[in-house]
C-alpha positions in Angstrom: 46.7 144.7 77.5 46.2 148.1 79.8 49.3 149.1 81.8 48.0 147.8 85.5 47.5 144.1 83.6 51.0 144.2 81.9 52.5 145.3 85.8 51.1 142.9 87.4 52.1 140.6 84.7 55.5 141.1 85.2 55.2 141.8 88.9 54.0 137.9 88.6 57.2 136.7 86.1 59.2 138.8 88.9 58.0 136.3 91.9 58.1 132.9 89.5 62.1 133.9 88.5 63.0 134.6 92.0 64.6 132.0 94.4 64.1 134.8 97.4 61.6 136.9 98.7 61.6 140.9 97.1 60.1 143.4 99.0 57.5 145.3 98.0 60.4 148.8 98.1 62.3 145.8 95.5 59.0 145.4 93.1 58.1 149.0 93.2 61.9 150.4 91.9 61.6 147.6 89.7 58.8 148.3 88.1 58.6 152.0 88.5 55.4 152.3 90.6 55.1 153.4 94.3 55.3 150.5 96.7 51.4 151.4 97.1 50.6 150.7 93.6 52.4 147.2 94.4 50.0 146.5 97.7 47.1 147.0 95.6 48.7 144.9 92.7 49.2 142.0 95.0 46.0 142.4 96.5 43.7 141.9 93.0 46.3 139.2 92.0 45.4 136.8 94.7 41.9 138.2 94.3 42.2 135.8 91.3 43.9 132.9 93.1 47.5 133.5 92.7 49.5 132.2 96.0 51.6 135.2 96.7 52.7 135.7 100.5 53.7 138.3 102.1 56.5 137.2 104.5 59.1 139.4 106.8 61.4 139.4 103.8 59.3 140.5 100.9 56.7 138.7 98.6 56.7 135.1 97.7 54.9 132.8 95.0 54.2 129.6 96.8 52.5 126.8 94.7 50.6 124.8 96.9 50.6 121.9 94.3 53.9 120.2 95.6 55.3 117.0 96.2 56.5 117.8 99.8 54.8 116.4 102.6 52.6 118.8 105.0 52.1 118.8 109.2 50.6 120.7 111.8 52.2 120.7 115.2 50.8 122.3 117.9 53.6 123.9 120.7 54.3 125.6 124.3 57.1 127.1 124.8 58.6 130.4 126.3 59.6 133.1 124.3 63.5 132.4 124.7 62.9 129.1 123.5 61.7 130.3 120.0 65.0 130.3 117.9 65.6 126.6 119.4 62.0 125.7 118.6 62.7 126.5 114.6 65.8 125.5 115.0 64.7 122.1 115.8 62.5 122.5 112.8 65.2 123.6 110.1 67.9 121.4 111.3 65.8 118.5 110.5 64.9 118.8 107.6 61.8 121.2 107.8 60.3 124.6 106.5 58.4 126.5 108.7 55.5 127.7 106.5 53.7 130.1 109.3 52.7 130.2 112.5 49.0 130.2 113.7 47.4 131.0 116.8 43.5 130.6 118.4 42.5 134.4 119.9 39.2 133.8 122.0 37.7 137.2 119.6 39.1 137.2 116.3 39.5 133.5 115.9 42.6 131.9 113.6 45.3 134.3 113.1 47.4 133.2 110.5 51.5 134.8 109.4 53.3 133.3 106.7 56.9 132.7 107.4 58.4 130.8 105.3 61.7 130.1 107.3 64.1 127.6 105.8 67.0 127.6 107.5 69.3 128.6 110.4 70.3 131.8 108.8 66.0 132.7 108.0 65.6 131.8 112.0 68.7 134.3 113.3 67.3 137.2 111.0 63.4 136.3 112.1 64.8 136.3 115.5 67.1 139.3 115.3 64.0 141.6 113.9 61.6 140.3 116.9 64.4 141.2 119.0 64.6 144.4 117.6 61.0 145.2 117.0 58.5 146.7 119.6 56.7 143.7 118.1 55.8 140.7 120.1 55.6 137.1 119.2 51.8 136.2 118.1 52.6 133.0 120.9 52.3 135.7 123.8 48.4 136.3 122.7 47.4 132.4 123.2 49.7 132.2 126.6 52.1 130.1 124.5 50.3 127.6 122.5 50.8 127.9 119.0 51.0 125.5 115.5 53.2 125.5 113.0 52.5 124.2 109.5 55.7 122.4 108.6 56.7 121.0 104.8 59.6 118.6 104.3 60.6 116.1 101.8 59.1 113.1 103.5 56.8 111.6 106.2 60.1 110.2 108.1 60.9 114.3 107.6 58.0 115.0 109.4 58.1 112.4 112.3 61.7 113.3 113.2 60.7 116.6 113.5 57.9 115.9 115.6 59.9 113.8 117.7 62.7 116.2 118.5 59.7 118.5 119.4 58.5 116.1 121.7 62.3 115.4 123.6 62.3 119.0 124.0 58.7 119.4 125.5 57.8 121.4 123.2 55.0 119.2 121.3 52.1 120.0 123.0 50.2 116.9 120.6 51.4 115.1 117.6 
């Protein structure tokens, strides 16, 4: 096996042992590479269909093929009502997977991330606070989805329904 195959073999058995995301700074001290080498290794490893994401915390391997249940929810709200908009989410029993937008030019915009909890919401929302970053929800005045995974369609529904009591579902 050449040496960029056997990295990325165990940049690969690095994501599958992890219960956290590693950043790429992580992988690259690891693995004694420059965190370059590791943007290139991730890039020709989902070349070949590997699920690694690239969330605020690091890299992720995220199997598709689960048992958990899956929703869309599309939602309006102002940009102080963010943390209380996930933290709807969380405290009932969801993941927030991404958040997607509809730009009028580039079309779907898409970022993973992968928030599970109060604690992943307060750090999410502590970096866009501290960021010259803006939320992607400012680009579509707003409106934005969130694909959501829990461990059941009742999951789902009570999340949608606190959305709702809170205005923030703009359609189920």
């Amino acid at each position: 096996m050449q040496e960029g195959e056997a990295r990325r073999e165990q940049l690969l058995q690095m994501l599958r042992d992890s219960t956290a995301p590693i950043s790429g700074s992580a992988l690259a001290r690891s693995l004694g590479v420059s965190r370059q080498v590791i943007v290139q290794d991730i890039a020709l490893l989902r070349a070949v269909n590997k699920d690694i994401l690239a969330t605020t915390k690091g890299y992720v391997l995220y199997s598709q093929q689960t048992e958990a249940c899956h929703r869309i929810y599309c939602v309006n709200h102002s940009d102080d009502a963010i943390a209380d908009e996930l933290n709807t989410i969380v405290d009932n029993g969801g993941k927030v997977l991404d958040v997607i937008i509809e730009h009028e030019i580039y079309g779907q915009i898409t970022a993973n991330l992968i928030l599970e909890n109060r604690r992943d919401v307060a750090e999410f929302c502590d970096r866009l606070k501290h960021s010259n970053a803006k939320p992607l929800n400012i680009i579509a005045g707003g409106t934005h989805y969130h694909t959501v995974e829990a461990r059941s369609e009742v999951m789902l529904d009570n999340i949608e329904r606190a959305l709702r009591e809170k205005g923030y579902l703009v359609r189920a």
